[in-house]
N, CA, C and O atoms as a DFTB+ gen file, in Angstrom:
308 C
 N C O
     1  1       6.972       6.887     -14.352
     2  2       7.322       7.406     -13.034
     3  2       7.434       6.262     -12.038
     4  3       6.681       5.303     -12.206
     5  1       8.448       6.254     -10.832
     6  2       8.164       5.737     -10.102
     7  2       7.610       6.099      -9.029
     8  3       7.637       7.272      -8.654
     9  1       6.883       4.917      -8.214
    10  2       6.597       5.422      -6.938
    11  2       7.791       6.085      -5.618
    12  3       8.975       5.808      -5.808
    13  1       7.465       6.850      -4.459
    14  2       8.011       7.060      -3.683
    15  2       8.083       5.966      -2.746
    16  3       6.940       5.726      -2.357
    17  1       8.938       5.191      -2.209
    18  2       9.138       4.925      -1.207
    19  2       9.019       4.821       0.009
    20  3      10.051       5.044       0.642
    21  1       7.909       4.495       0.721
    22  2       7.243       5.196       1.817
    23  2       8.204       4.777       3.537
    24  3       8.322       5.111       4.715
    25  1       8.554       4.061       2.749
    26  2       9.010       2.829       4.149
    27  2       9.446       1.523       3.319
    28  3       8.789       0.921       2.471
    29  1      10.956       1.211       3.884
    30  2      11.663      -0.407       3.725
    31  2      10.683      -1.588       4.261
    32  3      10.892      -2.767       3.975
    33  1       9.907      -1.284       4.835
    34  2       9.488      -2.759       5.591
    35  2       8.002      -2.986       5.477
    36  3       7.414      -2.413       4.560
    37  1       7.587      -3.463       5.990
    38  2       5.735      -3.835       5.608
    39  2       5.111      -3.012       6.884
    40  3       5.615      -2.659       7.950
    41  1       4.264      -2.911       6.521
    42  2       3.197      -2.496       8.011
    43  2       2.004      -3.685       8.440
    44  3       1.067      -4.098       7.756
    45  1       2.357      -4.013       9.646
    46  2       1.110      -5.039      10.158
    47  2      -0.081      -4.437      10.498
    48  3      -0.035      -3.601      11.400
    49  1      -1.297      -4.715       9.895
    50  2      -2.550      -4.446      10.606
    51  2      -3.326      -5.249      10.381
    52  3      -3.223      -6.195       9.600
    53  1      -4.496      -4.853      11.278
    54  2      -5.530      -6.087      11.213
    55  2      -6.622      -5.178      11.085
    56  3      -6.899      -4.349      11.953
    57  1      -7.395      -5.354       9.759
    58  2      -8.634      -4.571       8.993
    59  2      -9.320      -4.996       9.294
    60  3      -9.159      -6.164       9.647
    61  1     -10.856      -4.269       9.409
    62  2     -11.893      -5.104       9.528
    63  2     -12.926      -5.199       7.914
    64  3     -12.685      -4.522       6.915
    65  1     -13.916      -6.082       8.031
    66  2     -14.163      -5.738       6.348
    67  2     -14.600      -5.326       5.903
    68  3     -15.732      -5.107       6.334
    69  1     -14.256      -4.798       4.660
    70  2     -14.867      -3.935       3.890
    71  2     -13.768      -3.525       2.410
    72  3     -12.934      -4.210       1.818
    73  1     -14.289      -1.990       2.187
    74  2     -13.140      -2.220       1.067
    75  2     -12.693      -1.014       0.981
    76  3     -13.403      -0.010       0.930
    77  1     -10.784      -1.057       0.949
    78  2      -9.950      -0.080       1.252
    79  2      -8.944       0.333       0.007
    80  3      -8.472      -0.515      -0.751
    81  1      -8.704       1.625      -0.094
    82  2      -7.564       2.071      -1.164
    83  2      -6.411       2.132      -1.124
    84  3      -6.098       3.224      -0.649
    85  1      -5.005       1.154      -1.530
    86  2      -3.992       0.952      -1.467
    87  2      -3.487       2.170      -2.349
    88  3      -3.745       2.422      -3.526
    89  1      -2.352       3.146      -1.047
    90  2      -2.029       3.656      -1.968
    91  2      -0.439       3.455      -2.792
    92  3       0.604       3.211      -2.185
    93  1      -0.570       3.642      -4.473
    94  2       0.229       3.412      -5.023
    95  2       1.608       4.235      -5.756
    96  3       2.415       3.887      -6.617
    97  1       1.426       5.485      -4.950
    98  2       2.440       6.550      -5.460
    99  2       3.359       6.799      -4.242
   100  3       4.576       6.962      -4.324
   101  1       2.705       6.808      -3.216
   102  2       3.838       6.518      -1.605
   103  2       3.851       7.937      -1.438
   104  3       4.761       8.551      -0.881
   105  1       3.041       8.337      -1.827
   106  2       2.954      10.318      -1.218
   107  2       2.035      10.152      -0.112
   108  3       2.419      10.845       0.830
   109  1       0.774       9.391       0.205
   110  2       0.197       9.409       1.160
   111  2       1.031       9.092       2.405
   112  3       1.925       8.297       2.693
   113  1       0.023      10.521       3.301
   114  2       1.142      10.243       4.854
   115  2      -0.087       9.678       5.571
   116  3      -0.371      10.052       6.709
   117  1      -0.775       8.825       4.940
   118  2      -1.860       7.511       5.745
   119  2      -1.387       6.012       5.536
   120  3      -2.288       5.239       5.860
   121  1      -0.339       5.426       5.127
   122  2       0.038       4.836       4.919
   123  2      -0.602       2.999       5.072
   124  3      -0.929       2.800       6.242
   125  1      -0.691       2.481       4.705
   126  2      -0.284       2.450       3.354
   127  2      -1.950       2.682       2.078
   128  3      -2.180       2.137       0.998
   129  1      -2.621       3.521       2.734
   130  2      -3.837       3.738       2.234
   131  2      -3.522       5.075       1.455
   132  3      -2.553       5.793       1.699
   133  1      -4.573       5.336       0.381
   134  2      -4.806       6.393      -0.251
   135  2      -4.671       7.856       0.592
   136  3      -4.607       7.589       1.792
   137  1      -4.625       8.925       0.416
   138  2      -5.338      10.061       1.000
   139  2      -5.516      11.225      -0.228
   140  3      -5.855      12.405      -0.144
   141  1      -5.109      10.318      -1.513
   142  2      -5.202      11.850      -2.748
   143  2      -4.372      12.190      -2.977
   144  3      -4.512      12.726      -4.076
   145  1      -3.117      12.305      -2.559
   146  2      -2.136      12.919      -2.636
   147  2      -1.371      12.342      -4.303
   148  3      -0.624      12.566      -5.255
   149  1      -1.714      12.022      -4.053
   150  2      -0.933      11.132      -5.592
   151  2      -2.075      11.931      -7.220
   152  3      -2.267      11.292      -8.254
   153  1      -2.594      13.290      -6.979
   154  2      -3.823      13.835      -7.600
   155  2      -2.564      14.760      -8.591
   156  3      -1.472      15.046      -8.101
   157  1      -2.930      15.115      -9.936
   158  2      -1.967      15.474     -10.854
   159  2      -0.668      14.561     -11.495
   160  3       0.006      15.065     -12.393
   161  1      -0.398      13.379     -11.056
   162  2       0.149      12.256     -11.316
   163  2      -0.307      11.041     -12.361
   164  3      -1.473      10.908     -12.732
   165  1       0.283      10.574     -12.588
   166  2       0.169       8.898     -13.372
   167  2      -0.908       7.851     -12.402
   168  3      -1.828       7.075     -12.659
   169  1      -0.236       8.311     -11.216
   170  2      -0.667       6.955     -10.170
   171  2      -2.358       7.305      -9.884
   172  3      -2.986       8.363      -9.884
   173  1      -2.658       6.212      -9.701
   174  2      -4.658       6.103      -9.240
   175  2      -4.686       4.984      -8.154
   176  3      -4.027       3.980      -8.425
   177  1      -5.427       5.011      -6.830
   178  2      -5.205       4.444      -5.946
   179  2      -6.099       2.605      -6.063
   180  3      -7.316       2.461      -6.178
   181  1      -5.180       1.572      -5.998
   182  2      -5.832       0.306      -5.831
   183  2      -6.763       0.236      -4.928
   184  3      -6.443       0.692      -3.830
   185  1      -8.395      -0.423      -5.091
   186  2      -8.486      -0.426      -4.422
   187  2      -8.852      -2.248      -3.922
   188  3      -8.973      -3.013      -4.879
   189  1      -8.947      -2.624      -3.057
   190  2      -8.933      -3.941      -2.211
   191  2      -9.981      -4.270      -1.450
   192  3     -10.655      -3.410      -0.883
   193  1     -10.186      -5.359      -1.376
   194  2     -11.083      -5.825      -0.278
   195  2     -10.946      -6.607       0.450
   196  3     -10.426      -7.626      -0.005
   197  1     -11.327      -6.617       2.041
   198  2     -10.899      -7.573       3.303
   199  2     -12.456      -8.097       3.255
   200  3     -13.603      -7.651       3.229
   201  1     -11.820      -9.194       3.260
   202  2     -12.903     -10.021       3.595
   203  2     -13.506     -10.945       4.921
   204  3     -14.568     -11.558       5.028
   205  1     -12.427     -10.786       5.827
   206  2     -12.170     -11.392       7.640
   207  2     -11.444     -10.291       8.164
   208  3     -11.169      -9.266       7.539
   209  1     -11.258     -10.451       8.892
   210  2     -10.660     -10.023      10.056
   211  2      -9.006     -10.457       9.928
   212  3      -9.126     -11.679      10.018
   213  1      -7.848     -10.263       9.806
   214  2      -7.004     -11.046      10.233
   215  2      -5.910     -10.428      10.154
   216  3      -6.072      -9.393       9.506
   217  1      -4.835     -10.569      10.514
   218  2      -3.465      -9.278      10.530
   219  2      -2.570      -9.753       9.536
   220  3      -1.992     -10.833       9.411
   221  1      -2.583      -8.601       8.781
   222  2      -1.574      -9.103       7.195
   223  2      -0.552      -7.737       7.174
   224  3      -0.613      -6.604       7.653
   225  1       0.298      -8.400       6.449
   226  2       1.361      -7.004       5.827
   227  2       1.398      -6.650       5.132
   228  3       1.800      -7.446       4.283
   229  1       1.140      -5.418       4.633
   230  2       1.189      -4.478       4.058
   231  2       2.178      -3.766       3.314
   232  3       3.044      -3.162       3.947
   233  1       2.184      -3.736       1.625
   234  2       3.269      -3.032       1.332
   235  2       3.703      -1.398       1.868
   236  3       2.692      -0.732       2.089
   237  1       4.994      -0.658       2.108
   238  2       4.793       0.280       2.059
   239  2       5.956       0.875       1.223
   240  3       6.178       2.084       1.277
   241  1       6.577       0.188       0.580
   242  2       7.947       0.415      -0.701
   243  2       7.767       0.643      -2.070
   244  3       8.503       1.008      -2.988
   245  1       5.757       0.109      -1.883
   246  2       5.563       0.245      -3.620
   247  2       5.930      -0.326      -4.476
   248  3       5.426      -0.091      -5.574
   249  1       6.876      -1.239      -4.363
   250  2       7.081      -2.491      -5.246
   251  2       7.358      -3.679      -5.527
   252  3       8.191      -4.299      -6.187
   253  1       5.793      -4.020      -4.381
   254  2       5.823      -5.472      -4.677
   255  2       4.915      -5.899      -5.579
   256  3       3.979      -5.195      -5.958
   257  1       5.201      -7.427      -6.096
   258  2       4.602      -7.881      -7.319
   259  2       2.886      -8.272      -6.393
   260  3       2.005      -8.885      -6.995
   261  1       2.734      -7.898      -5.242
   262  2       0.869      -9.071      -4.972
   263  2       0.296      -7.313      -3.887
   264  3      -0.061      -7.167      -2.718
   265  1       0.443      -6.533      -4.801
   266  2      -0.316      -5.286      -3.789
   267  2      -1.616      -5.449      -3.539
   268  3      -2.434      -5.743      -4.411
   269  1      -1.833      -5.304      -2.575
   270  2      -1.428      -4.384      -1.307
   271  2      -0.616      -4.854      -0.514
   272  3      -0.192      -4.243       0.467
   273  1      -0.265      -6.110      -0.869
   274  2       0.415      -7.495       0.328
   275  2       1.876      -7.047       0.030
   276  3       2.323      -6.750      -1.077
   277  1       2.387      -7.051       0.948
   278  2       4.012      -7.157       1.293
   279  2       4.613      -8.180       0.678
   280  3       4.135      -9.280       0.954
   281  1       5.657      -8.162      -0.191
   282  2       6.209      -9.621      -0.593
   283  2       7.451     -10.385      -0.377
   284  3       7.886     -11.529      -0.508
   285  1       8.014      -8.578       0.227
   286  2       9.097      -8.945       0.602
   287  2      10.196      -8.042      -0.311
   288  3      11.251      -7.829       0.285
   289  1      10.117      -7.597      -1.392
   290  2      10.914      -6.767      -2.319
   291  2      11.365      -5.729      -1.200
   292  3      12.447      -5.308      -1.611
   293  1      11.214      -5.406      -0.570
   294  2      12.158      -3.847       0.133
   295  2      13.525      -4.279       0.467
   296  3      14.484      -3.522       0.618
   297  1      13.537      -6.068       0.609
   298  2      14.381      -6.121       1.305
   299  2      15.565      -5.902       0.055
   300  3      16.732      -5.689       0.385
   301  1      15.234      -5.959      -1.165
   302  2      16.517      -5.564      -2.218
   303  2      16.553      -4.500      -2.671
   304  3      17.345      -4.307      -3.593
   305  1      15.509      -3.145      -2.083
   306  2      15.744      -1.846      -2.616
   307  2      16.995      -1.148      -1.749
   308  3      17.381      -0.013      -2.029
């Protein structure tokens, strides 16, 4: 299966730390985090850890090669 598509472009935020669930099926409307929705499926949510403070991008296309990180792939879907 593939994932859904949530969004062409990355999302900027700045986390504080701890440790968060990337989600990987693009059904979540929390973006780009888990919310379950991806439950009866293939997909199981990554999960990650911030370790500072600092503003990074975020996949939200589902297929980049360094998840949760944006890599830049939307720009050829």
């Amino acid at each position: 299966m593939e994932p859904k598509i949530a969004a062409k472009q990355s999302i900027k935020l700045e986390l504080e730390p701890g440790t968060y669930y990337f989600c990987t099926c693009g059904q979540s409307d929390n973006q780009p985090f888990c919310n379950g929705a991806h439950k009866g499926s293939s997909f199981s949510p990554q999960p990650f850890i911030v370790e500072e403070k600092k503003l990074m991008g975020y996949c939200q296309c589902k297929h980049t090669a360094n998840a949760p990180y944006c890599d830049g792939t939307h720009r050829s879907l």
